[in-house]
C-alpha positions as CSV (number, residue, x, y, z in Angstrom):
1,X,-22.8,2.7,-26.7
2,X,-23.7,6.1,-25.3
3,X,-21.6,8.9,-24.1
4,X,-23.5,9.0,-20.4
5,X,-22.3,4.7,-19.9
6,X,-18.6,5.2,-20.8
7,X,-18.2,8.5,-18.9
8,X,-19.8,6.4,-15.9
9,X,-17.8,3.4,-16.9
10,X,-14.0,5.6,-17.1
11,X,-15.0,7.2,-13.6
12,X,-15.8,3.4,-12.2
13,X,-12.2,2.5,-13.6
14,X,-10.6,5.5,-12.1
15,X,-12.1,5.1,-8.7
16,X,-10.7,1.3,-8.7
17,X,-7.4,2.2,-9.8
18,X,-7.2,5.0,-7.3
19,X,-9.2,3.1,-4.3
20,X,-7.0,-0.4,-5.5
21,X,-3.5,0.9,-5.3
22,X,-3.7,3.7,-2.6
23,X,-4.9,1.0,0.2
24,X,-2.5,-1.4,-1.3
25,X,0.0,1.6,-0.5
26,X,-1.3,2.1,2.9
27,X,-1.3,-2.1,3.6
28,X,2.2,-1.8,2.5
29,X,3.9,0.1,5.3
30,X,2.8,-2.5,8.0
31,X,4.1,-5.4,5.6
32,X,7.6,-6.8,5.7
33,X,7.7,-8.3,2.1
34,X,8.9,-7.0,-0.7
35,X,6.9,-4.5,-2.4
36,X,7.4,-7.0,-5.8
37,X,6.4,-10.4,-4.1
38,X,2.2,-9.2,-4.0
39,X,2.7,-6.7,-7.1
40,X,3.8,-9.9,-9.4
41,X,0.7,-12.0,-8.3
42,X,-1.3,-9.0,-8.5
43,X,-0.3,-8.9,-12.1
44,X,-0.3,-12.2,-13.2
45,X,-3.7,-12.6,-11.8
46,X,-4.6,-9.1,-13.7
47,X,-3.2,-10.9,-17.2
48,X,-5.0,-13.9,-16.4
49,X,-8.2,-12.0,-15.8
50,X,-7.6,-10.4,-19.5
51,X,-7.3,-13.6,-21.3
52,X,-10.1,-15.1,-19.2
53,X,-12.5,-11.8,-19.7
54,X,-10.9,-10.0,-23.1
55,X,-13.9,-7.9,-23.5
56,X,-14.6,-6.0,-20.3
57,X,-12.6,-2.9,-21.1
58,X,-15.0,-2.7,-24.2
59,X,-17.4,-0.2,-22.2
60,X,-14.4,1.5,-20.8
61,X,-12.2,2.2,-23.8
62,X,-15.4,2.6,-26.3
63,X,-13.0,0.7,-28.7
64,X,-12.5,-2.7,-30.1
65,X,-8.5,-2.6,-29.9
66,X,-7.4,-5.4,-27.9
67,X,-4.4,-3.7,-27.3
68,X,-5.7,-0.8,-25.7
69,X,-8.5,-3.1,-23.7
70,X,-5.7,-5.1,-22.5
71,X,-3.8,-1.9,-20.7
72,X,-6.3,-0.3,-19.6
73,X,-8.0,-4.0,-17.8
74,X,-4.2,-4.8,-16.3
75,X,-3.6,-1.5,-15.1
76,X,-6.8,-1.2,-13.6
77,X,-7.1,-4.9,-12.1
78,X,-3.5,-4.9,-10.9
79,X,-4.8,-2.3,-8.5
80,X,-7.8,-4.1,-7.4
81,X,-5.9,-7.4,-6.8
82,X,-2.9,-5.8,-5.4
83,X,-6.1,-4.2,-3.0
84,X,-7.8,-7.7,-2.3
85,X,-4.2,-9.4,-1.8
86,X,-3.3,-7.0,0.5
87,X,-6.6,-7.1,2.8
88,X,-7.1,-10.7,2.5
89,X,-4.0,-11.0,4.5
90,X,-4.7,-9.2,7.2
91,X,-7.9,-11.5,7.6
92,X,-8.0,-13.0,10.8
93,X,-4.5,-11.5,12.0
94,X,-5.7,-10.8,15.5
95,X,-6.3,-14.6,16.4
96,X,-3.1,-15.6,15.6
97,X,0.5,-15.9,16.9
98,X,2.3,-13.1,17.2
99,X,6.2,-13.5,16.6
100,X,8.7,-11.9,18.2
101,X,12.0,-10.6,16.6
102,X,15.1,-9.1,17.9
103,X,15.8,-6.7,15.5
104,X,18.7,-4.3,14.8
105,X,18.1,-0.2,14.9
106,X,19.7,1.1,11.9
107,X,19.1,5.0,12.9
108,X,16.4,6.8,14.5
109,X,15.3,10.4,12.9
110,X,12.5,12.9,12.5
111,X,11.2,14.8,9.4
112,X,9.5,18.1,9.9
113,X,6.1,18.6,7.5
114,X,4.1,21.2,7.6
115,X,-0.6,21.4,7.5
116,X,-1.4,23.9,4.5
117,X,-3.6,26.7,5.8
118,X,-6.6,28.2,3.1
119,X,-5.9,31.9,2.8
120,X,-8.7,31.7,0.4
121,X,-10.9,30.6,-2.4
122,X,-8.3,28.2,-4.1
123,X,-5.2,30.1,-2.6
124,X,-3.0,27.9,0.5
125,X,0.0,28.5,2.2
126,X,2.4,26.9,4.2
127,X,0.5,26.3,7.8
128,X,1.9,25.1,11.3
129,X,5.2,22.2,11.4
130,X,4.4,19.1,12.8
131,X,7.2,16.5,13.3
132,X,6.9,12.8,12.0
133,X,9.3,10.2,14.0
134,X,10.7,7.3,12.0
135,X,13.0,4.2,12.9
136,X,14.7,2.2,10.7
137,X,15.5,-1.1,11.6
138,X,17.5,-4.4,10.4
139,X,15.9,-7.2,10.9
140,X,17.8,-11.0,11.3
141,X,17.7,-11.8,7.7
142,X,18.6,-8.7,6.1
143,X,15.8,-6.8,5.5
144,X,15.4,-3.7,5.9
145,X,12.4,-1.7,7.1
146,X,11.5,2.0,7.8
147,X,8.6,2.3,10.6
148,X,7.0,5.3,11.6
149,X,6.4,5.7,15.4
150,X,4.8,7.8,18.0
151,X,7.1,10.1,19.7
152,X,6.9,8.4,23.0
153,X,8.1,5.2,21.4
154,X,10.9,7.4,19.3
155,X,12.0,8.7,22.5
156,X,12.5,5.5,24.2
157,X,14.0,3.4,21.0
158,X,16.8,6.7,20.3
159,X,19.3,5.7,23.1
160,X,18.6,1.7,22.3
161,X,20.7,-0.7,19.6
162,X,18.3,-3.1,19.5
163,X,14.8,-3.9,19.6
164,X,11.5,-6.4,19.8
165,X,9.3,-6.2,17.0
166,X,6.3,-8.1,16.6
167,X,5.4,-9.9,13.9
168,X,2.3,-11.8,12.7
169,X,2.1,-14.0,9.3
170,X,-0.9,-13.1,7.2
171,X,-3.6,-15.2,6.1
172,X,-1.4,-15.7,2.8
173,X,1.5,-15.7,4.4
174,X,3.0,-12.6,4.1
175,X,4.8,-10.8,7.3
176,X,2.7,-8.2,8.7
177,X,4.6,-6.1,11.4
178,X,2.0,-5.7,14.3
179,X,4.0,-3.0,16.6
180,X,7.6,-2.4,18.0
């Protein structure tokens, strides 16, 4: 195998991982299951995927070590089906039901971050404060879930104990939280 295919081939696998898991994170916020529900299905169908296809990380790894073909294929693939789980259920969310929940505010509070500002060539500082507005709330059977609002909405939900949040079930029948 040449050097030019597995350099092309460990760039393909880091681009997954880091495309895979960072929309996953993004999918997650809006999503009202457990973080460990879709991870364990992502991974199980990432070990099934290994004994199915043991030889795929072969390009990747440059090696013949099933051991390290089998980490590098479940960490990778974990992040792509974590990905595809979490954006095949949002298919098709706007044509149906939309559920709506009384729900418990647990406390209402800001954070204060701050842009970064290039002073120069490879030289930032600290720029201008900006404040994010966050709500966390209690839903009926316990769970518990921090949303992050506009400021109109924080300022109308700060004085209140309770609130309507909307719900919608996913295409695989996971929770998605639509809008408060």
């Amino acid at each position: 195998m040449s050097k030019t295919s597995n350099t092309v081939a460990i760039f393909v696998a880091v681009a997954l991982t880091i495309g895979g898991y960072g929309t996953a994170a993004a999918m997650f916020n809006n999503l009202l299951t457990s973080w460990w529900i879709p991870s364990g299905y992502a991974f199980s169908l990432s070990v099934l995927s290994f004994v199915l296809m043991p030889g795929l990380f072969k390009i990747v790894t440059g090696s013949s070590n099933r051991w390290l073909n089998g980490v590098g294929h479940i960490a990778v693939m974990t992040g792509v089906f974590l990905c595809f789980i979490t954006l095949i259920n949002r298919v098709g969310i706007d044509s149906r039901p939309h559920i709506t929940i009384e729900a418990q505010i647990v406390r209402t509070y800001q954070t204060t971050h701050y842009t970064t500002r290039r002073l120069r060539r490879n030289t930032y500082v600290k720029g201008s404060p900006y404040q994010m507005y966050h709500v966390e709330v209690l839903f009926p059977g316990g769970k518990e879930k921090n949303i992050t609002v506009p400021r109109s909405t924080y300022t109308r939900l700060s004085r209140k104990h309770h609130v309507e949040v909307t719900l919608i079930r996913g295409w695989l029948g996971f929770e998605i939280i639509k809008g408060i």
